[in-house]
Structure formats: C-alpha cells, structure tokens
C-alpha positions as CSV (number, residue, x, y, z in Angstrom):
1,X,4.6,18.8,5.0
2,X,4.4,17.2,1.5
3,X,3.5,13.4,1.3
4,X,4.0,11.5,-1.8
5,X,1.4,8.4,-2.6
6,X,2.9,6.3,-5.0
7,X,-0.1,4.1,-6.6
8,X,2.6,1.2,-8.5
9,X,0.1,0.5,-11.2
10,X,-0.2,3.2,-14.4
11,X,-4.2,3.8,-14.0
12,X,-4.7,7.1,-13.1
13,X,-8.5,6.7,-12.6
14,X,-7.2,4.7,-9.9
15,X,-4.5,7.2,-8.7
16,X,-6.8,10.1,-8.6
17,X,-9.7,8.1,-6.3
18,X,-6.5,7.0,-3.7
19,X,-5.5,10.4,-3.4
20,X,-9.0,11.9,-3.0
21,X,-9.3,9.1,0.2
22,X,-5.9,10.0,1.4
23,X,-6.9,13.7,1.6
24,X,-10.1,13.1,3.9
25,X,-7.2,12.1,6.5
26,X,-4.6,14.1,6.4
27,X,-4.4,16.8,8.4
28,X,-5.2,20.7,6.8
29,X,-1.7,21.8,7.4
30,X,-0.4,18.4,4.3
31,X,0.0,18.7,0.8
32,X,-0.9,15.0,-0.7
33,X,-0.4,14.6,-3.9
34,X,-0.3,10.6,-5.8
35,X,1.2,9.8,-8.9
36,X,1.5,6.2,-11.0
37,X,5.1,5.7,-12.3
38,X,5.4,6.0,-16.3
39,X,6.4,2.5,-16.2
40,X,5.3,-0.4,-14.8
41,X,1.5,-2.5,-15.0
42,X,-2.1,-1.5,-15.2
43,X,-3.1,-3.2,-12.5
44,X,-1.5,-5.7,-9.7
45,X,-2.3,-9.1,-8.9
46,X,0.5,-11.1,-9.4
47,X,3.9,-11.5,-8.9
48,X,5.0,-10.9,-12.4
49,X,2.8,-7.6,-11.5
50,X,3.8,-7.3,-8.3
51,X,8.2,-7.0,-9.6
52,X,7.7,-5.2,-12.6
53,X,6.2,-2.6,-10.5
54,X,8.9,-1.7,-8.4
55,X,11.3,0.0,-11.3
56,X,8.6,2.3,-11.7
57,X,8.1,3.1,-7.8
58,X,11.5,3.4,-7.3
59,X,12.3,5.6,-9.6
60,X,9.0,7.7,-8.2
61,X,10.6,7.9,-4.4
62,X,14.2,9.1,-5.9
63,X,11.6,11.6,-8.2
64,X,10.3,12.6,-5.0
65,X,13.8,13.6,-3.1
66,X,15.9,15.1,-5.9
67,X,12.9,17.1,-7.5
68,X,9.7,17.3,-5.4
69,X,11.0,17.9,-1.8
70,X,8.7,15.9,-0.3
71,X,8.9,14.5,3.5
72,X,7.5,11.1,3.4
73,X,5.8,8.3,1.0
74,X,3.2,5.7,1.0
75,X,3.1,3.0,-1.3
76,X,-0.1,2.4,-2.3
77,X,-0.8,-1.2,-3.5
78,X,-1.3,-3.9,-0.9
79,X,1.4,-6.0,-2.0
80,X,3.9,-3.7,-1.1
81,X,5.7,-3.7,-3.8
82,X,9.4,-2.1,-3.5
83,X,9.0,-1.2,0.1
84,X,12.5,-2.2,1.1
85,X,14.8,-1.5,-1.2
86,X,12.3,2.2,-0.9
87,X,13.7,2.7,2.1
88,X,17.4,2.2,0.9
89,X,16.7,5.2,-1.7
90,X,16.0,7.8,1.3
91,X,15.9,9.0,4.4
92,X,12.3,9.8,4.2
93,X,9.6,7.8,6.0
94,X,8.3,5.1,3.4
95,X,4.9,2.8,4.8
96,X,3.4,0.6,2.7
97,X,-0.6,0.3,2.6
98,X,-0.6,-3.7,3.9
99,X,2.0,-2.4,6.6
100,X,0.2,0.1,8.0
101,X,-2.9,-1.4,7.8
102,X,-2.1,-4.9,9.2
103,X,-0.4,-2.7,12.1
104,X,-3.5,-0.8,13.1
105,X,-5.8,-3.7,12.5
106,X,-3.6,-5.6,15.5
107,X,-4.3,-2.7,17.5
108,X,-8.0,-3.0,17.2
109,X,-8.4,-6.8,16.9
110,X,-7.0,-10.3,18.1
111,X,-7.9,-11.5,14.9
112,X,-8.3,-9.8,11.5
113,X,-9.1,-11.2,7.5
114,X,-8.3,-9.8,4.7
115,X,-10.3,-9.4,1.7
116,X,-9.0,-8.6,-1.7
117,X,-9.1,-9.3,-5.5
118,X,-8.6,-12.5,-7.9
119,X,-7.7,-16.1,-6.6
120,X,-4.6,-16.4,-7.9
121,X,-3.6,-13.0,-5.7
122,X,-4.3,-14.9,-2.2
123,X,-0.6,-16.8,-1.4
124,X,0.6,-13.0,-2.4
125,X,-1.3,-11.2,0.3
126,X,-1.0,-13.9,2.8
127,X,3.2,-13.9,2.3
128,X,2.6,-9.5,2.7
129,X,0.5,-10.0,5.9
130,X,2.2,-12.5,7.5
131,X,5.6,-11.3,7.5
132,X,4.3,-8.4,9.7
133,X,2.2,-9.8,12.4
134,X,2.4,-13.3,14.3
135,X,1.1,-16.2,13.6
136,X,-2.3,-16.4,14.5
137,X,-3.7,-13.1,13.6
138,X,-4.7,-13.8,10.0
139,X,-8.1,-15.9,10.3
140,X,-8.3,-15.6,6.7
141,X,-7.7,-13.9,3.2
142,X,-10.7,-14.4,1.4
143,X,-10.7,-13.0,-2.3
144,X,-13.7,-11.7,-4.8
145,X,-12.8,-12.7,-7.8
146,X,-12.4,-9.8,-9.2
147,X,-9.4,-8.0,-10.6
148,X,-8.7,-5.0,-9.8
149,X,-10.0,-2.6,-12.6
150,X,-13.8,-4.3,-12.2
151,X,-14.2,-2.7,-9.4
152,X,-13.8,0.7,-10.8
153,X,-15.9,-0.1,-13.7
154,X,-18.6,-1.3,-11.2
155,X,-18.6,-0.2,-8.3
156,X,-21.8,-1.1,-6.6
157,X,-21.0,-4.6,-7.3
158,X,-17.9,-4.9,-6.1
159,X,-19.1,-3.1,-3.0
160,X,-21.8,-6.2,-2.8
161,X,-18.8,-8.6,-3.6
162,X,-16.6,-7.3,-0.8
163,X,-19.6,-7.2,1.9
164,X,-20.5,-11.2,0.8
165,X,-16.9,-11.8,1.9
166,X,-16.5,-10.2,4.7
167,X,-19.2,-11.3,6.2
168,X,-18.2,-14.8,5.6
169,X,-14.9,-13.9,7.3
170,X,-17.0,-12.6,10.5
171,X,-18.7,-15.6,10.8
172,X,-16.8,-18.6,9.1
173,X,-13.4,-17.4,10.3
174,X,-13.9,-15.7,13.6
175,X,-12.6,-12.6,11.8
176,X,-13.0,-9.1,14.7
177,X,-11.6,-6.7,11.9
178,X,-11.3,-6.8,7.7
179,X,-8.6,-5.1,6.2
180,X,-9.3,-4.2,2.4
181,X,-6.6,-5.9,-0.1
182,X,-6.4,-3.3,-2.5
183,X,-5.8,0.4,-2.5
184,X,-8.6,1.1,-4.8
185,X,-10.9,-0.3,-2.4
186,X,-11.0,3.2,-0.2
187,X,-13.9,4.6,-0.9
188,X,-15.5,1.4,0.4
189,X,-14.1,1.7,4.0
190,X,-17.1,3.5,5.4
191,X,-20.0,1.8,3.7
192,X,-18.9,-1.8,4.8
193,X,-18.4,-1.0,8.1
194,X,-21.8,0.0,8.4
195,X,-22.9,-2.7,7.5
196,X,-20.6,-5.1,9.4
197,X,-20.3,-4.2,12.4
198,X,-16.5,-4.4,13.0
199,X,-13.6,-2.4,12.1
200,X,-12.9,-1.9,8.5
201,X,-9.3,-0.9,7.6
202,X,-8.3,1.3,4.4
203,X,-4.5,0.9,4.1
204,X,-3.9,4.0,2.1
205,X,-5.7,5.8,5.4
206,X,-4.2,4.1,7.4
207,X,-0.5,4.6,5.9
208,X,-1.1,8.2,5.4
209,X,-1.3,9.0,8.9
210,X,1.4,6.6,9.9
211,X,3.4,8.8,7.4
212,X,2.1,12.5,8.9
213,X,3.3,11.4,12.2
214,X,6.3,10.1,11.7
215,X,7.4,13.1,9.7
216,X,5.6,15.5,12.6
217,X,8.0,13.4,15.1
218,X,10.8,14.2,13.3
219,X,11.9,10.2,12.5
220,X,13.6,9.4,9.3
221,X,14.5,5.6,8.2
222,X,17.4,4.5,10.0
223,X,20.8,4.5,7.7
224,X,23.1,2.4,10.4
225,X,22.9,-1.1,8.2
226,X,20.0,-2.8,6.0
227,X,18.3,0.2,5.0
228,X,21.6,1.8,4.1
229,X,22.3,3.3,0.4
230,X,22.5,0.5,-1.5
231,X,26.1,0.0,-2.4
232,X,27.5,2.2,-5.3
233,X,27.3,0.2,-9.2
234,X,26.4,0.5,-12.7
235,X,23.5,-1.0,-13.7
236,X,23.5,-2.3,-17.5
237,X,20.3,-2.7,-20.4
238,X,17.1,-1.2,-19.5
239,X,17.8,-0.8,-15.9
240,X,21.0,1.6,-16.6
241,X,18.8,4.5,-15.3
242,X,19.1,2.8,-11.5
243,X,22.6,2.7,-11.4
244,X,24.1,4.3,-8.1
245,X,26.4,7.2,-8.7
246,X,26.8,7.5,-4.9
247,X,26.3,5.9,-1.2
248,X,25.2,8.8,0.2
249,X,22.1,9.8,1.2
C-alpha cells in the first residue's frame, strides 16, 4: 500500500517533519511518502493562502494516479484545502487532516478546542471544523499568534505557546480533547498530552490511518454523483494545465 501526504504549502522542512510523524503510524507493511506541490504558498493562514493552494494539490493527487500508483491521499494542512474537488480527481480515498482529526476527537470527547496559528486564521478553522461535527462540539478555537514557519524556527517556544492555550481551553472552555490546527504541529502531539491530561489529536496521524484502513477495506470514493469526474472542459491562461480531457475515472 502506497499513501501519498500532500503538505499544500512549498516548505519542505515542513514536508519532511509531516511525513516523519506520519511514518510512526502507519503500519510496517505502507510506503508513505509527502511531497509539497511546485506551486502554490509557503505557508497557510489565510484564505488567499488557503485557494491558491489547491492548484498545486490538485495537480499532486492527479501526479499521484497517472504516475505514482499510489492507493490513497491525505491532505495535510488543516484547512483542508482542495479536499472536494480531490475527490472528484480519483477514486482513491482522499482525508483531510481537520477531517480526520475532528472525526476522532468526537469519538473521544463531547467537547473538543482547537488550537492553531495567527488570529486572522480563526473564522478559517472554525468554518473547516464546523462543517464536520454538530453544533456544540467546538468549545473553542483558540490561536497562538504565531504563523506557521515560527514554530519550526522555534520550537520550544511554540511548544510553550500551544500548552498556554490549551490549557486555557481545558479550563476556560470546558474543552475534554485539543485537536492541533496545523500539520506542522506533529511532533508536538505527545509532549502536550503529557502535560495536559486529555487527548491531544495530530490530524496528519490521525488521517493516515483513516487512509490505511479504508484502502485495507477495499473502499474507494463513491463516483455515483458529487464526487463524480468533474465534467469534461478546457481550461484557459495559467490554469490550461487542469483542463479535463475526459469524465472518466
């Protein structure tokens, strides 16, 4: 079984750390390998961000079909970026890290936060979470401050910055489980729930598996109407590389 990790952002730093945490997870008998399109931002934290990703991803999951034979994908920003129109592109199971984690944290907890990165990045998150769970579950997205890159360039900080957070979430917002807004915020999973207390979620974990057993259950993306092929069309300018020679799969 080969799983792709798409990280939508062009830091490879960044790339190389999720697919080290994806590969604590997977089982022995997977091949994970995660690339960053040749296109697209740095980082992700907002919306302009967040679209001008999803060219690049896209382009990553048809990569992944017509050249890589690989059985499954995880997109691995927690905006999500692209997930949808993802799953139009293949048969293929495609999870996204906000999916799979908001999933699993409902399966643990009543109610969950999530923490993540800038401000500005907060109405983003809460539109991700909050179209897969019922009202109610979110106590909170709380955010750091920081973007996304400071917390490669220091991590023991951001570690701190994330742990402030969370706690306040535990106790201010009646928070039973934190889900980590940011794929590059792995290799904090196991350190903060030590010291919290609760569950702490890593989506690209968490999506990983999701992906290993749908692929091991033989599923594949259901073709009957939305996540069809989308419709066959020429696509003009800088975006004549999408156009759709074909509706089949």
């Amino acid at each position: 079984m080969k799983i792709k990790l798409i990280n939508p952002n062009t830091t490879w730093s960044m790339t190389k750390s999720i697919e080290e945490a994806a590969k604590k997870y997977a089982s022995d008998d997977v091949t994970v390998f995660a690339v960053s399109p040749q296109m697209g931002p740095t980082s992700i934290e907002s919306y302009y961000d967040d679209y001008l990703a999803i060219p690049g991803t896209l382009d990553e999951i048809r990569k992944g079909d017509e050249e890589e034979g690989c059985d499954g994908y995880v997109i691995a920003c927690f905006g999500d970026p692209g997930l949808h129109a993802a799953r139009e592109l293949t048969d293929k199971p495609v999870v996204g890290i906000a999916e799979a984690a908001t999933f699993m944290a409902s399966m643990l907890a009543r109610r969950f936060s999530v923490v993540t990165v800038l401000d500005r990045s907060r109405c983003l998150i809460e539109d991700v979470v909050n179209s897969y769970v019922p009202g109610g579950k979110i106590a909170s997205v709380r955010t750091t401050g920081w973007a996304v890159l400071a917390f490669e360039q220091n991590p023991e900080e951001g570690l701190a910055a994330l742990a402030q957070e969370s706690r306040r979430a535990v106790a201010e917002d009646g928070a039973e489980a934190i889900l980590l807004g940011c794929a590059g915020f792995a290799d904090f999973a196991q350190d903060l729930e030590r010291q919290l207390g609760v569950p702490v979620l890593d989506g690209v974990a968490a999506a990983t598996k999701f992906v290993e057993l749908l692929v091991r259950m033989n599923k594949t993306t259901s073709k009957v109407l939305t996540y069809a092929r989308p419709e066959q069309k020429s696509m003009t300018g800088i975006l004549s590389s999408f156009s759709v020679e074909t509706t089949k799969v």
